[in-house]
Each structure stands twice: as C-alpha cells, then as structure tokens.
C-alpha positions as CSV (number, residue, x, y, z in Angstrom):
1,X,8.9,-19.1,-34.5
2,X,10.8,-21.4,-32.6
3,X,13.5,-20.4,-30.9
4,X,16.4,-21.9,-28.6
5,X,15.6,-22.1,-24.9
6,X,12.9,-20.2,-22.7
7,X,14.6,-16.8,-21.9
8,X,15.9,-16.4,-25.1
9,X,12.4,-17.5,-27.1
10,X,10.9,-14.9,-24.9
11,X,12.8,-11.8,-25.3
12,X,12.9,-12.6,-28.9
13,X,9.3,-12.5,-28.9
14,X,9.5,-9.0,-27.2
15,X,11.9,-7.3,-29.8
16,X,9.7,-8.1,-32.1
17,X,6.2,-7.7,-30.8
18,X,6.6,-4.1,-33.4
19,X,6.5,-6.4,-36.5
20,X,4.4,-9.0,-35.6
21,X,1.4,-10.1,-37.7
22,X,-1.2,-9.8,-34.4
23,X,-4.7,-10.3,-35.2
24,X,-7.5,-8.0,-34.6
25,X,-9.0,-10.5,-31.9
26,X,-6.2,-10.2,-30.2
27,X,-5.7,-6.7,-30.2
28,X,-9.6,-6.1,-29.3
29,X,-9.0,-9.2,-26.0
30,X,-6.2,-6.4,-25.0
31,X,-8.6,-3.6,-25.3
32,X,-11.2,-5.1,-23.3
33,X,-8.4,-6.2,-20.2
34,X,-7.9,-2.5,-20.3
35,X,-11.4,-1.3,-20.2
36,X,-12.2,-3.9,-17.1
37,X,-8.3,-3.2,-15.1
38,X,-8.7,0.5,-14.9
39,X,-12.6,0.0,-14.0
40,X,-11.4,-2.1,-11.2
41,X,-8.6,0.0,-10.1
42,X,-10.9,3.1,-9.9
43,X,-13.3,0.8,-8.0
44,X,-10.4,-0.3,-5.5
45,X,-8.8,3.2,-5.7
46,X,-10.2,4.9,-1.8
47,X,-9.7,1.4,-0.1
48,X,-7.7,2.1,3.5
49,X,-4.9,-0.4,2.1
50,X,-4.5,1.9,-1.2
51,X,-4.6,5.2,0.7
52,X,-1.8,4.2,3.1
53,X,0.3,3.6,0.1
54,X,-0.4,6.7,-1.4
55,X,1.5,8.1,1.9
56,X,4.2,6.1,1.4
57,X,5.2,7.5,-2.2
58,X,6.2,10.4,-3.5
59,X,5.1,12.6,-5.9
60,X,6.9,12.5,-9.5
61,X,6.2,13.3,-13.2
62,X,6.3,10.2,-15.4
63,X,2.6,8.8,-14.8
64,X,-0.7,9.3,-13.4
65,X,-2.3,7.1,-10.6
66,X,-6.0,6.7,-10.2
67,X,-5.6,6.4,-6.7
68,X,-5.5,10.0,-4.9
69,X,-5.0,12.0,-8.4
70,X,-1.7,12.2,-9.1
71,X,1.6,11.8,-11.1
72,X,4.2,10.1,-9.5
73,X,7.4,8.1,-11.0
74,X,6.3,5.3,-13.3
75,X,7.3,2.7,-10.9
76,X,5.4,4.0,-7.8
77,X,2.3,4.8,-10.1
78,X,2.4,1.1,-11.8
79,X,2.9,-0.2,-7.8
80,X,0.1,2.0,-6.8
81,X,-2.2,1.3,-9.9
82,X,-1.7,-2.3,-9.6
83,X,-2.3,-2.2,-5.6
84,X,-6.0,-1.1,-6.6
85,X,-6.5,-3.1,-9.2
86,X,-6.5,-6.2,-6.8
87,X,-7.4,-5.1,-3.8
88,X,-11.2,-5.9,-4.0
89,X,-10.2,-9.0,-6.3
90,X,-12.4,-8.2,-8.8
91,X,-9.9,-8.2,-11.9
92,X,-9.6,-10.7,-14.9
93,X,-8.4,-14.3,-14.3
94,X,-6.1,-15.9,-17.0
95,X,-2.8,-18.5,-17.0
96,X,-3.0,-19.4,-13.4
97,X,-3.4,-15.7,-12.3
98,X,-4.4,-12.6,-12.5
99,X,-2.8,-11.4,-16.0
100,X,-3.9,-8.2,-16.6
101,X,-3.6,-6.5,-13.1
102,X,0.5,-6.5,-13.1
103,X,0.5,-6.0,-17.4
104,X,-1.9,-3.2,-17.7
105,X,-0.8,-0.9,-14.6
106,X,2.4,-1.5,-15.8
107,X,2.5,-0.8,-19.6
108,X,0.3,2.2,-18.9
109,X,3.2,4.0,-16.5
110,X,6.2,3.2,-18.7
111,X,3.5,4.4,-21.7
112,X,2.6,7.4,-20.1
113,X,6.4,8.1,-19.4
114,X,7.5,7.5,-22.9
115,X,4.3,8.8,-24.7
116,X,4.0,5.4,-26.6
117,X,0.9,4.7,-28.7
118,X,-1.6,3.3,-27.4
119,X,-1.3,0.4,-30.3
120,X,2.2,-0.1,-29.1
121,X,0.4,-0.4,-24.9
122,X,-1.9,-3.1,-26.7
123,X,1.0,-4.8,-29.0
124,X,2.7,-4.7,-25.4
125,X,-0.2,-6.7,-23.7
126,X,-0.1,-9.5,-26.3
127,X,3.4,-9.8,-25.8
128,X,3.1,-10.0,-22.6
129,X,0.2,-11.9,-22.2
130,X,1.9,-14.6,-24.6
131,X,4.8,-14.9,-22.6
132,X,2.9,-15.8,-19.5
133,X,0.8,-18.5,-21.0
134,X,4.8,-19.7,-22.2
135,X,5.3,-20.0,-18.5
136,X,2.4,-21.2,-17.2
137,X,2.0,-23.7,-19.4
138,X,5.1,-25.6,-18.0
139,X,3.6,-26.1,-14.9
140,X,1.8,-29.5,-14.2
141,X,0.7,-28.5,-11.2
142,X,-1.1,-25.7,-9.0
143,X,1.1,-23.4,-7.5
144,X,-1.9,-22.1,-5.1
145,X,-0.9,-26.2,-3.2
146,X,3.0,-24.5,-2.8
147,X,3.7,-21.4,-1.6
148,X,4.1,-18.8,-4.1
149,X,1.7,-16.4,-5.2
150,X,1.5,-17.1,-9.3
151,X,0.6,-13.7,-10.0
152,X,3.4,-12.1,-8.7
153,X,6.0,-14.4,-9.4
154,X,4.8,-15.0,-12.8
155,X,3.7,-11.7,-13.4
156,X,6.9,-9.7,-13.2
157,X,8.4,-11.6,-16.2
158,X,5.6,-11.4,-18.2
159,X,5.2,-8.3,-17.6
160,X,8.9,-7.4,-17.9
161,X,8.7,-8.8,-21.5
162,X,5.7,-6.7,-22.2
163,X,7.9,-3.1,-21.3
164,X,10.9,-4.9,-23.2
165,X,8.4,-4.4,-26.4
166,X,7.2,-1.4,-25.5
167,X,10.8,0.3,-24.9
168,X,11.6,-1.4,-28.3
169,X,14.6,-3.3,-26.4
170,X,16.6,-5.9,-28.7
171,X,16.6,-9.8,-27.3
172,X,20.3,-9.2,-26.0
173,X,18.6,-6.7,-23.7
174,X,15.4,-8.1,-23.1
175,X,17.0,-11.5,-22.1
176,X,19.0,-9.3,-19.8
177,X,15.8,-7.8,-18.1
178,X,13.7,-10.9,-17.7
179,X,17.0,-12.5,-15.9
180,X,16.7,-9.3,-13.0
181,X,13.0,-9.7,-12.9
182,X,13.4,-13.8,-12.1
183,X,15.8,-12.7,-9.2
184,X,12.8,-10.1,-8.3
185,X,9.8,-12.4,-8.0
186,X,8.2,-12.9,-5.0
187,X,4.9,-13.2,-3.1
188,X,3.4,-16.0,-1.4
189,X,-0.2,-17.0,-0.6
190,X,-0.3,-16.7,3.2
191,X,-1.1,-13.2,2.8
192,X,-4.3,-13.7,0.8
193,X,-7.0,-12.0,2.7
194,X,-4.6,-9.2,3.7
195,X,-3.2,-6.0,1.9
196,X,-0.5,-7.7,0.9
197,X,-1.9,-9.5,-1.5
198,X,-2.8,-6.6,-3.9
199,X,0.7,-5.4,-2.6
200,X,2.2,-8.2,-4.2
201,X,0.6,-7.7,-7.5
202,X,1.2,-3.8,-7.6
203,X,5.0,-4.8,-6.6
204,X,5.1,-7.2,-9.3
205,X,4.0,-4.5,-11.9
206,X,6.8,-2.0,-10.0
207,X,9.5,-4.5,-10.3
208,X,8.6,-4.9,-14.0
209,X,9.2,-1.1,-14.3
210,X,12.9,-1.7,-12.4
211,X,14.3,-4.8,-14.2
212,X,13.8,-3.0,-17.2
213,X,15.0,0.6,-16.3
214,X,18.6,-1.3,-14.9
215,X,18.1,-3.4,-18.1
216,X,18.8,-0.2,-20.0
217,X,21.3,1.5,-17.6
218,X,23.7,-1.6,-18.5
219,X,22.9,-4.3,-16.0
220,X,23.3,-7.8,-16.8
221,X,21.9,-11.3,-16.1
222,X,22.2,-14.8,-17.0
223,X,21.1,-16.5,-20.0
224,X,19.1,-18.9,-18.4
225,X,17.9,-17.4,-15.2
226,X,14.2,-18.6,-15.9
227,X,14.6,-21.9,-17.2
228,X,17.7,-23.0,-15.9
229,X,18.4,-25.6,-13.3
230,X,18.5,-23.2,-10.9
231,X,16.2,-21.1,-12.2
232,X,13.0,-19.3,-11.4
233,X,10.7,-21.9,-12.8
234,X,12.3,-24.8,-10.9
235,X,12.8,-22.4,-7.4
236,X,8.4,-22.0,-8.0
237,X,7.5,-25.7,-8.9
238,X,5.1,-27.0,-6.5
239,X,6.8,-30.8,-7.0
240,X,9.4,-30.0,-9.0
241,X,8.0,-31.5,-12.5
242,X,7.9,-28.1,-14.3
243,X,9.1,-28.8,-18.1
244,X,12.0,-26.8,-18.5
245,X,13.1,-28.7,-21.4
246,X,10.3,-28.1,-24.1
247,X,11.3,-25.3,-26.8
248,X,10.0,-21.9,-26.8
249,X,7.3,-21.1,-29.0
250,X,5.6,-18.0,-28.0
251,X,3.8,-15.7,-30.7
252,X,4.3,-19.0,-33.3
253,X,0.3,-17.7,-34.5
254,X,-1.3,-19.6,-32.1
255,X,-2.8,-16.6,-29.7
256,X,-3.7,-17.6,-26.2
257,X,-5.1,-14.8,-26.3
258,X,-7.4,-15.4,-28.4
259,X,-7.9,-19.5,-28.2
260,X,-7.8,-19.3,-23.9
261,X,-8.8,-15.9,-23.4
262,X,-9.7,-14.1,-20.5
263,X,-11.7,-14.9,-17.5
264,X,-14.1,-11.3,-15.9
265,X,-15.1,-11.5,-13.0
266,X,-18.9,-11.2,-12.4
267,X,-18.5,-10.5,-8.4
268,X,-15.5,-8.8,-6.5
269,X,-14.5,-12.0,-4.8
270,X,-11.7,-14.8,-5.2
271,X,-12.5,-16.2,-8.4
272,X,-12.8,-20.3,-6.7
273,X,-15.8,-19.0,-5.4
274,X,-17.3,-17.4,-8.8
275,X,-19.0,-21.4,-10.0
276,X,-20.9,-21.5,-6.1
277,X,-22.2,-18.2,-6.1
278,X,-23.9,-18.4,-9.8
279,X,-25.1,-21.9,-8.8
280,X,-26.0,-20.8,-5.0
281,X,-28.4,-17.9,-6.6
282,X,-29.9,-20.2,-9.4
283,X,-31.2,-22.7,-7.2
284,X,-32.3,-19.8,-4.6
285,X,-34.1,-17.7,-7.3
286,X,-35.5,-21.0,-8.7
287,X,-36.6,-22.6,-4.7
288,X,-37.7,-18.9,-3.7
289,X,-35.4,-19.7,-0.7
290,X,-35.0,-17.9,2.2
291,X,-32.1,-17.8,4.5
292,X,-33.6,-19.6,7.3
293,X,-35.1,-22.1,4.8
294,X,-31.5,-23.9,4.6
295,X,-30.4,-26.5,6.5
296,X,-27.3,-27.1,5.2
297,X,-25.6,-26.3,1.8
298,X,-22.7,-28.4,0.1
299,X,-19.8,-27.7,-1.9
300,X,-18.1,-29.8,-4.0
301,X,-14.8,-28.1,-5.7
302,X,-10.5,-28.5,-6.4
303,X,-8.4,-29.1,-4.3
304,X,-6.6,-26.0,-4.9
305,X,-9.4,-23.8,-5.0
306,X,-10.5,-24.6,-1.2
307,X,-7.1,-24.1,0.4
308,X,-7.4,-20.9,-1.6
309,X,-10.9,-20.1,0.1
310,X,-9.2,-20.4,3.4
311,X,-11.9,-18.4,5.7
312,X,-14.3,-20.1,7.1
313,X,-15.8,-17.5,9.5
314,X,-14.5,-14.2,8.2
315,X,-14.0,-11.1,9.9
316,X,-14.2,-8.4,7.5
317,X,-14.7,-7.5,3.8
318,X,-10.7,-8.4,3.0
319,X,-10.9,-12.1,4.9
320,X,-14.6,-12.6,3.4
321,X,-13.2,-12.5,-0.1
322,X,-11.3,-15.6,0.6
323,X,-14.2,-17.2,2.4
324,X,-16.8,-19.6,0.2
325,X,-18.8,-19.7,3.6
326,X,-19.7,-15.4,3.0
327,X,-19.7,-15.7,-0.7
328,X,-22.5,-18.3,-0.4
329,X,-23.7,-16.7,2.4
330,X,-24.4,-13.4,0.7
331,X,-25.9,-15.1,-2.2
332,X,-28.5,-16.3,-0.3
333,X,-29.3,-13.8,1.9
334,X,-28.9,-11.1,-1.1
335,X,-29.2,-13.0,-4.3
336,X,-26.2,-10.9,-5.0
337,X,-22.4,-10.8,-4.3
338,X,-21.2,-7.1,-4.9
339,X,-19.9,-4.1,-2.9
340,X,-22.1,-3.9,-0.8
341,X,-21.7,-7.4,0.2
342,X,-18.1,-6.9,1.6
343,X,-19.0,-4.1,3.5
344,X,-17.1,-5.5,7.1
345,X,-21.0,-4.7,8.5
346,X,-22.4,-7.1,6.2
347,X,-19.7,-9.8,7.0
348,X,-20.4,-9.8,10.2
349,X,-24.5,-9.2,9.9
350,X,-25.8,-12.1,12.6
351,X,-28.1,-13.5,9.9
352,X,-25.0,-13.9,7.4
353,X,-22.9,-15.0,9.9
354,X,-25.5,-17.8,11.3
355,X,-25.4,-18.7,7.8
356,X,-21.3,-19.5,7.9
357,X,-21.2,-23.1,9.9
358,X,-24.3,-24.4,7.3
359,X,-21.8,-25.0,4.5
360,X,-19.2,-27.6,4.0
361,X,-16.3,-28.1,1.4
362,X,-15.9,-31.8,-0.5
363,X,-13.0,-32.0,-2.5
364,X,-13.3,-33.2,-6.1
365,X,-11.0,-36.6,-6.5
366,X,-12.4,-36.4,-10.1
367,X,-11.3,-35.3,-13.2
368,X,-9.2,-31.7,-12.9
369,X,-9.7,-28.8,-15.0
370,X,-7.5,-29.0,-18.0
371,X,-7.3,-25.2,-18.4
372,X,-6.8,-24.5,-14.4
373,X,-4.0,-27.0,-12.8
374,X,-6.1,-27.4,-9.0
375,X,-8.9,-26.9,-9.8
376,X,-12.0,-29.4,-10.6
377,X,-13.3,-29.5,-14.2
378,X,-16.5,-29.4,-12.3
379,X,-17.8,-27.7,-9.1
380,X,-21.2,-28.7,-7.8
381,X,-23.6,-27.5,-5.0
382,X,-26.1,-28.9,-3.5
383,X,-28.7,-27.1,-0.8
384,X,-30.8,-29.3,2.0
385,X,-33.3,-27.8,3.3
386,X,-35.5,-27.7,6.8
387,X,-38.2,-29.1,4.9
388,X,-36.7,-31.8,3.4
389,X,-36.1,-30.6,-0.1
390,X,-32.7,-31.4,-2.0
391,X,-31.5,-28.6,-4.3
392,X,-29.0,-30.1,-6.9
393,X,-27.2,-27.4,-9.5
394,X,-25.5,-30.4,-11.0
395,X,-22.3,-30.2,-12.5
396,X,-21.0,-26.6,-12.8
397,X,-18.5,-26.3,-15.5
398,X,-17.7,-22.2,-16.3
399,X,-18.4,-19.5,-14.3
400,X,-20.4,-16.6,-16.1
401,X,-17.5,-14.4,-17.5
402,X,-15.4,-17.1,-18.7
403,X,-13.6,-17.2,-21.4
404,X,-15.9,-19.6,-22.9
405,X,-19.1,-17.6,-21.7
406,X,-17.5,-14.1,-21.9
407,X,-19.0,-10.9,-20.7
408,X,-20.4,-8.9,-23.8
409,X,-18.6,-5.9,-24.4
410,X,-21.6,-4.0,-23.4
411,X,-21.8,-6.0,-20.0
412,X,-18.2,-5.4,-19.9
413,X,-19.0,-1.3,-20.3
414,X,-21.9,-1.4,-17.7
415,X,-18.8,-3.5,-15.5
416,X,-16.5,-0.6,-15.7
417,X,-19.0,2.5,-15.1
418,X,-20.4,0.7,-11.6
419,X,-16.7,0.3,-10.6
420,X,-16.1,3.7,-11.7
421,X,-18.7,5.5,-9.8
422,X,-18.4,3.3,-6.7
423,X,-14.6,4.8,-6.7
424,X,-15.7,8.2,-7.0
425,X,-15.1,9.1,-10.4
426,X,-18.5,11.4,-11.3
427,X,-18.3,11.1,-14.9
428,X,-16.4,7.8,-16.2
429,X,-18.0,7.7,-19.8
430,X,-14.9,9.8,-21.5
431,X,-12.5,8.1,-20.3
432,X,-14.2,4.9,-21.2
433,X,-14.7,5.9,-24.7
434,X,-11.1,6.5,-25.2
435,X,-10.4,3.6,-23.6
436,X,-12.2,1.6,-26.5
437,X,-10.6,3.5,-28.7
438,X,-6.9,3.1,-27.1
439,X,-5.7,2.0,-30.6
440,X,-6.7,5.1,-32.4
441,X,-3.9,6.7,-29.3
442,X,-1.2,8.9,-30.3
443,X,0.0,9.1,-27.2
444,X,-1.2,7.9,-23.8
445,X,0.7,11.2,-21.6
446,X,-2.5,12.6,-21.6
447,X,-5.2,9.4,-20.6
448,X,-5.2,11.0,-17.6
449,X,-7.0,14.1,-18.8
C-alpha cells in the first residue's frame, strides 16, 4: 500500500484503518497493551507527581481518569492518564519508546468522548502503533545520545494518527493533524528521574487530543511537516542521517505489531536496567549470595542505555529508577525489584546504599542491537566476590517480557491485578475482564463503571 511521501502514507493509513484487513494477532497485541497500560496507570495513579496534577485540571464530562475518580475533558483525562501510566516506568517498551502509554490514554479519552467501539479503540492502536514503527524506523541512530525524549516526540504523531482513525478523519484531514502535532512535539531526556518525564508522555497523549480537535475545527498544516527538510524528523535526528527519502509503507500487511511486538516490563524500572536485574538475581539465587558477599559487580551494556541510567547514587524512588547502581542493588539485597523496592526508604537503606559504589558500567563497542538503535545486542554481568569467586551470566540477549520471550497472558493478568491493588482499586477483576473482552465493546462511555 504504498503511498507518496511520509505524511501523506500516514494519514492515508489512518482513513482507512476502518477497512483494513487487520489480523487477529494483531488485534489481541492491542488488547494485551490495554490490559497492562491501565494496570500501570492504576498502579501509578496516588503518586505525589499525579495528585498535584489532578489540582491543576478541572473537572469536565468527556472521559474518566483513573487517577482521583473523575471525568474531566478528554484532553486533561488522556494528560492525566498518560502522567500515571509512566510515572513508576513500568509500561510496555516498543519502537524506541514507550508506545502504548501516549496511544492507549489517548484513544480511550477521545473513545469515551465519542462512545466509539472498543474494536474501533483497538483498530485505533494498530494504526497507531504502525505509524510509529514508520517513524522509528528512519532513525539510524538512538535518540536517547541527543536530546529529545522519543516517546514524546514520536508519540504525539503516532498517536495523532491513531485518533485520526478513530474520528474516521479523511487523509486531507489527517495530514492536516499530524502537521500540528510535529509543531507540538516536545520533551527531552534531562528530566528523566523527575515528574516531568511522565509529564511529557501524558502531554504527548493531550497534544494528540488538540492537534486533532483544531484538525476538525478547520486548521491547517503543511504537507510535509514530518518528513520534510525542515521537518520534525530532521529537527529530532541525533546526527542528522534520518531517511526521509524512503516511501511510506505503513499497514502494507507486514504488522509490527505482530513481527516486533511488544516489550512488558517485569520490574517498574527504566527498561536498560531490565537484562541486569534478571541476570543480577540468577547468579544470586544460583551463588546463594548475600549482600556483603560482593566485592564488586560489573556491567557491561549500550551506549545509550547507560547515559540513560544516569544515577549513580540515587536519592529517592523517582532518581533510583534511572540508576543501574539501586536496580542491582535491590536485586541483591531483595532478589526482587518491585514497589517496594522504590520506596525513597529503601533507596536510601545503608545496606543498599553501601551496595551503590560496588558496580561499574563498561560500554559494549560490540555489535548493537538491531531492534534497539543504542543499545548492545548483548548485556553481560559479571559478580566478584570477597572470596574469590567470579560469577559470569554470560551474554544476556532479551529481558524476560520481551517481545521474543513475552509475558503469558496469564502472567500479564496476575501483572495488572498487583498494579491494580497497589493503586487502590479493591476489586480490579471486572474491569479486567472487560478489558479482555474490549472488542466485544459497544461503547467505551461506560469502562469507567
């Protein structure tokens, strides 16, 4: 289904995400991103970051948030939504970023306002889905070693595609809102380890919600405003060798979806970290280690992956999931890295904070990871310790929870009801079941219920 140039093969791909011939593998993928996102958002929905935005907003009628109980306008509740979906990172990974925490937040708001299906929410996730992997794909190189935050910038077009389906916009119009969302992207790594972060992820699913609301009221963009010489893509390459040139070919029958899929997240942490912890507990569990059994520990990883992990001796539970020094820390002290191992007390236990100086970062000059731009195709940790012993994981290719050792959907369940109770939410399994039955939806107005 080629078509000419990048905005254009895009919004085409929108107007007729309706029709198209999307498999059932696909359509169960976009089930499962909604089952985990709104397990995550619950778990995320009483952090101090999410509750001061909830005083920030007004109430409204379009859409429920998780977060305080409450309908607000479909922009704020997408914003807010999206803000606890990433505030603990512990949403999916996919296309250089976090896919589903700006698509799902998103299509579920501008659902709930226009009481769409939910077979048209999930059409609306492929869609989008689609056209990120159309954008990230163009990019040679990690955009974690520049400045801007991939899942923001990225995620507002995608996303702005998927409620271009969903509002069963033509091209003409869809090209017109993916143009307003390039000129809306925005969000750059230095505020990783802060609020800001899942700020810029809930703004990206808002500012989806905008570009196409002025879409319809009649605003206008240009015709190349993504792929164009002065276009987004170019303004986001790290080194400028993004292909701008290559035709569009989004929802030709080859599903990302379903050939890359979707990376869940086993711990609630960055997910550079995710290959060290697994490792970090294997060889703990297997050595019977103790804490004060370890002389030193050694990680070797991307280059990408430990500017990302930028905290070294963290402060609190926000800085400590940007810190492979806790992350490995906690897996040895707790054989676990969960909730209760961000707690700010934990981070700054003596015992786990003695363990901090022990580990070191080598940077992988070997071959990168074909599927992640910055990252090694293989991280590897090795633990000395006081007794002379050498603890070797070997090459670690996936995390558990990749896409090419994926959660179960019963894993996947049991995911979603410990996020769901450690937000508050007494009695999650209802929701849940409609949740994997969102296709059977006549209309998502009442999900909330």
């Amino acid at each position: 289904m080629e078509r000419t140039g990048l905005t254009a093969g895009i919004a085409g791909l929108a107007a007729d995400a309706a029709k198209l011939a999307i498999p059932p593998e696909a359509i169960h993928a976009a089930k499962r991103a909604f089952v985990d996102t709104l397990g995550v958002i619950l778990a995320g929905r009483c952090e101090p970051a999410v509750r001061i935005m909830q005083g920030v907003l007004a109430d409204g009628a379009e859409a429920f948030a998780w977060p305080g109980e409450r309908r607000l306008a479909a922009r704020d509740a997408a914003l807010l939504n999206g803000m606890a979906g990433h505030v603990l990172d512990y949403d999916d990974v996919a296309q250089a970023g976090h896919a589903s925490v700006v698509l799902v937040p998103a299509i579920l708001a501008e659902a709930q306002r226009l009481d769409a299906s939910g077979i048209a929410a999930l059409r609306a996730y492929v869609a989008g889905f689609e056209t990120w992997a159309e954008l990230a794909r163009r990019e040679p190189d990690a955009f974690h070693l520049g400045s801007w935050h991939p899942t923001a910038v990225l995620g507002i077009v995608a996303t702005t595609a998927a409620l271009a389906a969903l509002n069963r916009f033509d091209a003409a119009r869809t090209g017109h809102a993916l143009a307003i969302a390039a000129s809306m992207a925005s969000g750059v790594i230095a505020n990783f380890g802060t609020p800001m972060k899942p700020l810029q992820a809930g703004r990206a699913a808002a500012g989806a919600v905008e570009a196409v609301r002025l879409a319809a009221a009649g605003i206008t963009g240009a015709a190349d405003a993504i792929e164009g010489e002065h276009g987004l893509l170019r303004a986001i390459s790290p080194h400028g060798r993004v292909d701008i040139a290559s035709p569009a070919t989004p929802g030709d029958g080859h599903w990302r979806l379903v050939e890359q899929g979707l990376s869940v997240k086993r711990y609630p942490v960055c997910y550079a970290s995710h290959r060290a912890i697994d490792a970090t507990i294997a060889l703990a569990e297997g050595a019977g280690l103790a804490p004060a059994d370890v002389a030193s520990i050694s990680v070797t990883l991307g280059r990408a992956p430990a500017e990302t992990l930028r905290y070294h001796h963290p402060r609190d539970g926000l800085e400590a999931r940007f810190s492979l020094h806790h992350n490995v820390a906690a897996a040895l002290a707790d054989r676990a890295v969960g909730f209760a191992q961000l707690e700010d007390a934990f981070v700054r236990r003596p015992d786990v904070t003695a363990l901090y100086p022990l580990t070191r970062m080598t940077i992988s000059e070997a071959e990168p990871c074909p599927e992640q731009p910055g990252m090694a195709k293989f991280d590897r940790v090795i633990i000395e310790t006081r007794d002379g012993r050498r603890l070797d994981s070997g090459p670690l290719r996936h995390a558990r929870g990749h896409a090419a050792c994926p959660l179960t959907d019963d894993e996947l369940a049991a995911k979603f009801l410990d996020c769901a109770r450690h937000g508050g939410l007494g009695q999650p399994e209802g929701l849940l079941e409609r949740l994997w039955n969102l296709d059977r939806e006549a209309g998502l107005r009442s999900l909330a219920a």
